[in-house]
N, C-alpha and C positions, 0 to 999 in steps of 0.2 A: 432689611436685616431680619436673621430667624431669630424669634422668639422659643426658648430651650429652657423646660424647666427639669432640675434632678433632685427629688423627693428621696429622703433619704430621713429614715425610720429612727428612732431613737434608742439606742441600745434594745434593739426590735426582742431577742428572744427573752431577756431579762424582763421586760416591759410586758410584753404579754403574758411571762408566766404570773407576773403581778397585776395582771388582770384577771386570769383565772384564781390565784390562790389568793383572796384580801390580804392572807396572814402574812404575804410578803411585802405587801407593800409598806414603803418608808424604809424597807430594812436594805443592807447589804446582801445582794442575792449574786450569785454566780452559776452560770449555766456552763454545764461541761459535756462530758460524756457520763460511763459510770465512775460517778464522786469515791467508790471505794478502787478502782484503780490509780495506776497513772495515767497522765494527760494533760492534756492543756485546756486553758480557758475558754470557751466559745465568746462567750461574753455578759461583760459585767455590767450591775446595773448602774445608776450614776452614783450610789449610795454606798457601792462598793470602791468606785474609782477614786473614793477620796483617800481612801488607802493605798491606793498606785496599782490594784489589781486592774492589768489591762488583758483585752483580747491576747490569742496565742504564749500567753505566759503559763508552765509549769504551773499545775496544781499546787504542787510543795512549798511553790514559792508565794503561790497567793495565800496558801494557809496560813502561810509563815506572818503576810503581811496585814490579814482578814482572819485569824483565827475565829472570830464569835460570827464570823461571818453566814448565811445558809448556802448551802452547797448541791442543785440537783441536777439529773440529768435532762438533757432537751428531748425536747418531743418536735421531729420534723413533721409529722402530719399535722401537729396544731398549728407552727407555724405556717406548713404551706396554704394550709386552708384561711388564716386569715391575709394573709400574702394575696390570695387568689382574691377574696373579697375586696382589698386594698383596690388593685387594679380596677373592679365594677366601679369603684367611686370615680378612679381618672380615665375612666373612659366614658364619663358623663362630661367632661372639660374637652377631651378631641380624640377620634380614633387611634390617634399616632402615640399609641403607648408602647412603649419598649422595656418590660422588663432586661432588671442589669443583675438584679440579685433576686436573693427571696426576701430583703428589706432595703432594696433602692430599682427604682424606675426613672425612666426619662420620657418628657411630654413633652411634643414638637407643639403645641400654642400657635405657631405661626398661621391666619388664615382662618381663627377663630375669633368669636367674640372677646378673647382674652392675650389679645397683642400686647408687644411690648411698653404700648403708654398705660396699659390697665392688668398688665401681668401681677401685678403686685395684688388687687381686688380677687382674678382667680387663685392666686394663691391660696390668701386668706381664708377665702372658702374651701379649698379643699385642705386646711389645715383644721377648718371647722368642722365638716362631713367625720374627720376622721377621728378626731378628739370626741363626736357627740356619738359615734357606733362604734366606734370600738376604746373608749376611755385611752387613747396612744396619744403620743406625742411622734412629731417627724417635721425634720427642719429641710426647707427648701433653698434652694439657689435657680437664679436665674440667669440666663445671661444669651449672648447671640450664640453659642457652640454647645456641644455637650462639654468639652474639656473646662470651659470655662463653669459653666452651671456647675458640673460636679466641684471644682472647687469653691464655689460661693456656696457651697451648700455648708460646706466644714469651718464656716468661717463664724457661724456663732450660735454651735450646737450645746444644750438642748434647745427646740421649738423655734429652731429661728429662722429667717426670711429673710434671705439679700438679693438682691437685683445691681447687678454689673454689668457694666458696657468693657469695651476694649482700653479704653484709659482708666478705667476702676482699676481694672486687671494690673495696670503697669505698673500704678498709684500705690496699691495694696501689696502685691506679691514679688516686685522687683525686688526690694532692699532684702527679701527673705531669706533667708538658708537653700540651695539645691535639692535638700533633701525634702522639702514639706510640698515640693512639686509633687502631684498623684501620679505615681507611678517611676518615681525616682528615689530605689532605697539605697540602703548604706554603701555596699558597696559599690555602687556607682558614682555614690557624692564622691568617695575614694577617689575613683577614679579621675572625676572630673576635678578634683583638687588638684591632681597631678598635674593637668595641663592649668592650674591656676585661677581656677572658675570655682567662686566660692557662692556667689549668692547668683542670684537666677536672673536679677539684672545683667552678671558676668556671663551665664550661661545665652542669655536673647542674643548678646552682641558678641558673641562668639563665634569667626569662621566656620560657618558648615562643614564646608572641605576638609577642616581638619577634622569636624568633628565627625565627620563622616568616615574619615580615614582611621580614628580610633575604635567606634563602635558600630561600621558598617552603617545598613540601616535604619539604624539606631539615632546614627548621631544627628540624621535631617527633624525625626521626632523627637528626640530631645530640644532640638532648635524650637520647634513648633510649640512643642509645650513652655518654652518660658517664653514665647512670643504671644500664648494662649491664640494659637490659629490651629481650628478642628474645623475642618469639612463633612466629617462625618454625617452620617444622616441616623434621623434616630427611625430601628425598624419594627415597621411595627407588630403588635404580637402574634398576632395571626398570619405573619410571614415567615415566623420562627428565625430564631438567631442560630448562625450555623453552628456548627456542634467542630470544636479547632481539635479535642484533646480525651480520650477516655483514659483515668489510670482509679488504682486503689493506694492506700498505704496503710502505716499500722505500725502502733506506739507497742512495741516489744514489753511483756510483762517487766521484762528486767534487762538494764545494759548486756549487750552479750558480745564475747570474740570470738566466737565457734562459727565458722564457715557454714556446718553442716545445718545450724540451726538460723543460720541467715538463706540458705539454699531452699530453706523447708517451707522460711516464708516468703520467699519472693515467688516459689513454685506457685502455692497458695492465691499467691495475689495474682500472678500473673491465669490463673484460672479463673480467677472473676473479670479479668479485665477482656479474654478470651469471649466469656461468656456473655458479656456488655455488649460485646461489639455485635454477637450474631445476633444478640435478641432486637439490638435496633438497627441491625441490619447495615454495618460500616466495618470498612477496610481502613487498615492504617499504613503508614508504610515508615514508623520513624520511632522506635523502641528510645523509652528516656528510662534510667535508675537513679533514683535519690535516695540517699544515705541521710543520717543526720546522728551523730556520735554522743558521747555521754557529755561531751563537752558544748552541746549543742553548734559546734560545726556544722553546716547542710552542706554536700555536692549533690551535682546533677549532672549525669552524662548519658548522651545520647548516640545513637548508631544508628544511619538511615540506610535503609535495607532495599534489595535490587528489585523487591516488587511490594506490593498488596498482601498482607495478609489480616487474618481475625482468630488465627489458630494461637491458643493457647503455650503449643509446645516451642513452638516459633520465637513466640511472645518471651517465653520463659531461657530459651538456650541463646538469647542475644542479651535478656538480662545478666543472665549467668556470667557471660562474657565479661560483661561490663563490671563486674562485680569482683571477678578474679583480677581484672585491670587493675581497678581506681582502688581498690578496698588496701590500704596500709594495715590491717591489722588489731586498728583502735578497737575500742567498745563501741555499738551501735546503740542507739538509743531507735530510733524507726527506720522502719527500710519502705519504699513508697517503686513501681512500676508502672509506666505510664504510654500511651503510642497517639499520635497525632499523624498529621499530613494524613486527615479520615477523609474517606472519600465513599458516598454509598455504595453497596456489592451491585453492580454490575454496569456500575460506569465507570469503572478503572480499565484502563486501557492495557495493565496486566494485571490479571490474578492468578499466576503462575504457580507463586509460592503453593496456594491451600491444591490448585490443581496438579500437582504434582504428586498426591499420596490421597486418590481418593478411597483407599481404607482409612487412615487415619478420619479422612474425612466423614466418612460413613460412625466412626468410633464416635466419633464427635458430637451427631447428630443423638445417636443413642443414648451417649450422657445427658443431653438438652431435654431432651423427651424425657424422661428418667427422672430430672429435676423437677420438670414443670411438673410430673403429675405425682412427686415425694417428697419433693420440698430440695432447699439448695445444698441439703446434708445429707441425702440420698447415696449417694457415693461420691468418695473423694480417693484423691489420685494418693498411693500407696507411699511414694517420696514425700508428701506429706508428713504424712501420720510416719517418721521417724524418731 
């Protein structure tokens, strides 16, 4: 049996900004973007959540709920740099560390002095390493799979420690709701209501075949997940985790229904998401648009395209498409551009698309050049700035 642990940080950026600032701590803290826009929540501290202020929640509405609340912006370089240290701790416990986030990792234990009858002793200790260097909190789970561990981790956070076998798993999470399975949100509990599958016990003993016949692919990983059986392996970090999806989005100053002013910033986005791709050097071939409306509606549609591309314009005139399709008209509250199915530049078996226009191509290059040595507001594209 593999021993799988998933460390999973404590309302990580709330928690460290109340390590660097004393003055926050004990209080109600919320970490966002900038506090004097709109936006949403990044995340709250425990002190805040007893107010019901949770991650991805409207600003407006956490004021609403946290008025005396403190309210600032995140700092990703602080977080990634304690992120990064986090890891030198768990890779004194076994090489096989797998960042998952920038405040949760997975540690394959299996094969080390901290197997499964004594998993619980390294735990402790690296609950302790991390509480006596960086004053944090972060609650573990254990178990034979990564699917398993990540949920034993949620199971009795803040600071806590469970250790599950495969009959814990059935014990604990069968009689549950579909939806508190990790990676089973609302609209799918829908879903699976539909066929009469209410708790995850319904969902384990539930025909594949059918369920495979509702949600494709899907439906054998849904089976898997209430049966808690993950094969996965955890990789490790120095193998790098592959890279599935580049995109940007962006929370609109104000709801808006003006086409022209949804075209200016999808152009926009889709110019950094161009620009992503050539600077780490990936082809994508699978254009996605997300909307999300004043009534917080989200869609997503996507359009997978005859070859390879990382061109921006590309990028932006399959958006557009999508945009003149799916868009009814509503108020927008974010508009978000995204391209997956990446593959590095020059092992795609076409890259027709960018070779096909090697002036654009050549334009391209000279914007990159341009930026790297003026900064990313050097020049911008003229549809833009309308």
């Amino acid at each position: 049996m593999r021993t799988i642990a998933h460390i999973d940080m404590d309302a990580f950026f709330a928690s460290v900004e109340q390590v660097f600032n004393p003055h926050y701590k004990g209080k109600p803290l919320v970490v966002c973007g900038d506090p004097n826009r709109r936006g949403v929540v990044s995340t709250a501290s425990y002190e805040a959540r007893k107010y019901g202020v949770r991650a991805g929640m409207p600003l407006q509405e956490a004021r609403y709920l946290c008025p005396n609340g403190i309210y600032v912006e995140g700092n990703s370089e602080k977080y990634v740099h304690v992120s990064l240290k986090l890891l030198e701790i768990y890779k004194d416990f076994t090489p096989m560390v797998e960042p998952f986030s920038i405040d949760e990792a997975f540690l394959d234990l299996t094969g080390t002095i901290y197997e499964w009858e004594v998993a619980r002793k390294g735990a402790i200790l690296i609950k302790k390493r991390i509480r006596e260097e960086f004053n944090l909190t972060a609650s573990i789970g254990i178990a034979p799979n990564k699917y398993m561990a990540k949920m034993a981790s949620g199971l009795e956070k803040p600071d806590g420690l469970v250790q599950i076998d495969s009959e814990d798993y059935r014990k604990i999470f069968w009689k549950r709701k579909v939806e508190e399975l990790w990676g089973v949100g609302a609209k799918t509990a829908v879903a699976l209501r539909r066929l009469g599958i209410d708790t995850v016990d319904d969902l384990a003993r539930f025909p594949v075949t059918i369920l495979r016949a509702e949600f494709g692919i899907n439906g054998e990983k849904l089976s898997d997940m209430a049966n808690g059986k993950d094969d996965s392996p955890v990789t490790p970090y120095y193998e790098g985790v592959p890279v599935k999806s580049m995109g940007h989005e962006y929370t609109l100053r104000e709801d808006t229904d003006s086409l022209d002013k949804l075209e200016r910033t999808l152009l926009r986005l889709s110019d950094q998401v161009g620009r992503r791709l050539r600077q780490e050097g990936y082809l994508g071939d699978t254009v996605t648009l997300k909307l999300r409306s004043s009534t917080f509606a989200t869609i997503t549609r996507q359009k997978k395209l005859t070859g390879y591309t990382d061109e921006d314009r590309m990028i932006f005139g399959v958006g557009r498409g999508l945009l003149k399709e799916n868009w009814k008209g509503e108020k927008v509250r974010l508009v978000g551009v995204s391209i997956s199915g990446l593959v590095r530049r020059g092992h795609s078996l076409s890259e027709s698309l960018f070779e096909k226009d090697e002036k654009e191509r050549r334009v391209l290059e000279a914007i990159d050049n341009l930026r790297d040595k003026f900064g990313e507001n050097a020049i911008v594209r003229a549809g833009a700035m309308r």
